[in-house]
N, C-alpha and C positions, 0 to 999 in steps of 0.2 A: 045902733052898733057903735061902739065906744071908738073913738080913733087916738090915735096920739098926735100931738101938737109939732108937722114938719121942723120946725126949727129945733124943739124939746128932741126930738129925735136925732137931728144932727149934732147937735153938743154932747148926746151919750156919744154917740159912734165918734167924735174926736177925742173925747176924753177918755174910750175904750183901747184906742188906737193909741194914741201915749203912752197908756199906763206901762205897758208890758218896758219901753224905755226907761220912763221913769224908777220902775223898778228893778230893772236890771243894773242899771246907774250907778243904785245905790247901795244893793248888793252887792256889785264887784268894788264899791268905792272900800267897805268895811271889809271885804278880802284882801283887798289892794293894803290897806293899814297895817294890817297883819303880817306882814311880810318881815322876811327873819334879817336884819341889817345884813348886808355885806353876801348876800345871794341874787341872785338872778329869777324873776318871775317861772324860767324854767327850772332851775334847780330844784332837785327832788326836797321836797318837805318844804319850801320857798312860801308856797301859798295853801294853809291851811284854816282850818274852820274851826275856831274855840268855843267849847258852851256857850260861852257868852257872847260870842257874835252871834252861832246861830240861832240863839232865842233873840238876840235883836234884829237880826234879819228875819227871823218868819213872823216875828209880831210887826213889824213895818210890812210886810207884805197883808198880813192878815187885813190892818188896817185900811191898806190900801185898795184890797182886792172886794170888802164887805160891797162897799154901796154897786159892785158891779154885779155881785152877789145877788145880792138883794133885787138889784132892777131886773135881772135876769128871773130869780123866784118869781116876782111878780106878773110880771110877762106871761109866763106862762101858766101861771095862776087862772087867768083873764081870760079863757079863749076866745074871745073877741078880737083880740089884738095879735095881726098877724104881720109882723113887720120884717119881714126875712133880712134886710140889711140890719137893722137893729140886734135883732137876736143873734146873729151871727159876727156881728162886731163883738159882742158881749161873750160869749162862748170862746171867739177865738184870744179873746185875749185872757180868760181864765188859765188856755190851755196851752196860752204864750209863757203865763208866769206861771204856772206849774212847773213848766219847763226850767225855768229861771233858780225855782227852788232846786230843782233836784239837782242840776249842776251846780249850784254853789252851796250843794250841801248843805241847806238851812234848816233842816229838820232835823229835828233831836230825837233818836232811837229810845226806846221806852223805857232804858234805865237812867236814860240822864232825864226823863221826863214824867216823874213822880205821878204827877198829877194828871198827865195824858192828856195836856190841853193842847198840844199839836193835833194827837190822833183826834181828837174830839172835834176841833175844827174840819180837820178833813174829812171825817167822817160825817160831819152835815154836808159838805159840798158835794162828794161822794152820793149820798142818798138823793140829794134833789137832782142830781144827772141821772141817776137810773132810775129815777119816777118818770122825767122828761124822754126816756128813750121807751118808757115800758106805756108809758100812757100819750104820749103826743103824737096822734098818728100824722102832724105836718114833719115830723123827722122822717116819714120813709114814703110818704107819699106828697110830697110837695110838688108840683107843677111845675116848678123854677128847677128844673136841670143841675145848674149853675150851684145855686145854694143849696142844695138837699145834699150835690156833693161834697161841698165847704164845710156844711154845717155835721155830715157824717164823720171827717175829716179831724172836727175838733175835739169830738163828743168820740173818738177815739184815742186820739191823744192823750184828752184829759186822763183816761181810763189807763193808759199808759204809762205815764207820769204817776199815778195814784199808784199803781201796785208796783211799780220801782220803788217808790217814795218807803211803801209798809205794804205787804202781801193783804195782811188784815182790813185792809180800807173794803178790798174787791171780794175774797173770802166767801162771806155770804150771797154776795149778791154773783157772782161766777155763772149762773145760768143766763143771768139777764146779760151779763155783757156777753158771752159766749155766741149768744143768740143773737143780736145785735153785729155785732160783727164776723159771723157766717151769712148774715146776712147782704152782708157789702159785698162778698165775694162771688162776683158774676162779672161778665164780661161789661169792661165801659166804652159805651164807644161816643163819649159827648165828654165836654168842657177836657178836652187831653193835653191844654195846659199847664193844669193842675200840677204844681212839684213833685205832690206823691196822691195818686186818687187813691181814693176809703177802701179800695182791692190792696194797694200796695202796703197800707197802716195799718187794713187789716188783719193782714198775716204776718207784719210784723209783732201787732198784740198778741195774737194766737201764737205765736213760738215762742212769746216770753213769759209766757201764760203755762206753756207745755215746761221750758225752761225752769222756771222755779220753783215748779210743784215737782218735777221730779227730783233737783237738789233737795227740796223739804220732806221729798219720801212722802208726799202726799197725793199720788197718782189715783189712789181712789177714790179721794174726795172731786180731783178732777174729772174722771168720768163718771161718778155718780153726778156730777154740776153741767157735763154734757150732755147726760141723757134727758136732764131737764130742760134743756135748752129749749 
């Protein structure tokens, strides 16, 4: 059985642990720039997002966020390799700077983006999280209490941030998160430290889930995507 190399594995998990600073950093730095002389940070219109910041912020983000991407892919590529702290550094800090982008509005809506190489990116990040919830049964049966709830935790957010970010990211795949997070919702009576447990993110996804598809007049693609669930 393949292991990973203890130190190898600590240097993700600090560099995972980071990044979400890092890019937050620098995201607000190139918001912060932008700032209209002679207003106030709270001033309405004060701190806005130009085409051209936000394709430089999601492409510094994209950058930044591949090789955690990728380590993450791989992982669970491997079923060998079961590193619940690792995978979970990894996950949550995806679902740190997701977060990151959607408040500082780095993503460019599809008419300022021609070529849909935002949607494109998120759109592979998107599929490899609902392979990892639809095929890794250490997401719902893991032994670690602890992490199963951290790691349901992220791998809901992310799903959160994704269909804030563009409805279409989630769209097709609506059964598999659906299902995934009905599934959180049962009584927790372990790790109730937790800021918010996978019950509480839960049903915050499911009402914004409910939320936008009825602004989109799409209510029956949503229950045709719940009866799939």
């Amino acid at each position: 059985k393949e292991s990973i190399d203890p130190s190898q594995g600590r240097d993700v998990i600090a560099v995972a642990s980071i990044l979400p600073l890092l890019i937050g950093g620098f995201l607000e730095r190139v918001r912060a720039g932008n700032t209209v002389p002679g207003k106030t940070a709270s001033s309405a219109g004060a701190l806005t997002t130009t085409e051209a910041d936000a394709q430089l912020q999601f492409r510094f983000w994209c950058h930044a966020i591949v090789p955690t991407v990728t380590k993450l892919f791989s992982l669970y590529a491997d079923s060998t390799v079961r590193d619940d702290r690792l995978v979970l550094s990894l996950l949550v800090s995806i679902a740190d700077t997701l977060k990151q982008v959607l408040d500082h509005d780095a993503y460019l809506p599809s008419y300022n983006d021609p070529d849909e190489e935002h949607l494109l990116f998120l759109d592979c990040l998107t599929k490899g999280l609902q392979l990892f919830i639809r095929k890794d049964k250490n997401v719902s049966t893991s032994k670690n209490s602890n992490a199963k709830d951290q790691k349901a935790n992220a791998f809901i957010s992310s799903f959160h941030y994704l269909i804030l970010l563009n409805h279409r990211l989630v769209h097709e795949r609506l059964p598999d998160v659906i299902s995934f997070s009905c599934a959180q919702l049962h009584p927790v009576t372990h790790f109730n430290h937790l800021k918010k447990q996978p019950k509480c993110q839960a049903n915050e996804l499911l009402s914004s889930i409910i939320k936008i598809y009825r602004e989109l007049r799409q209510m029956k693609h949503l229950l045709s995507s719940t009866r799939k669930a």
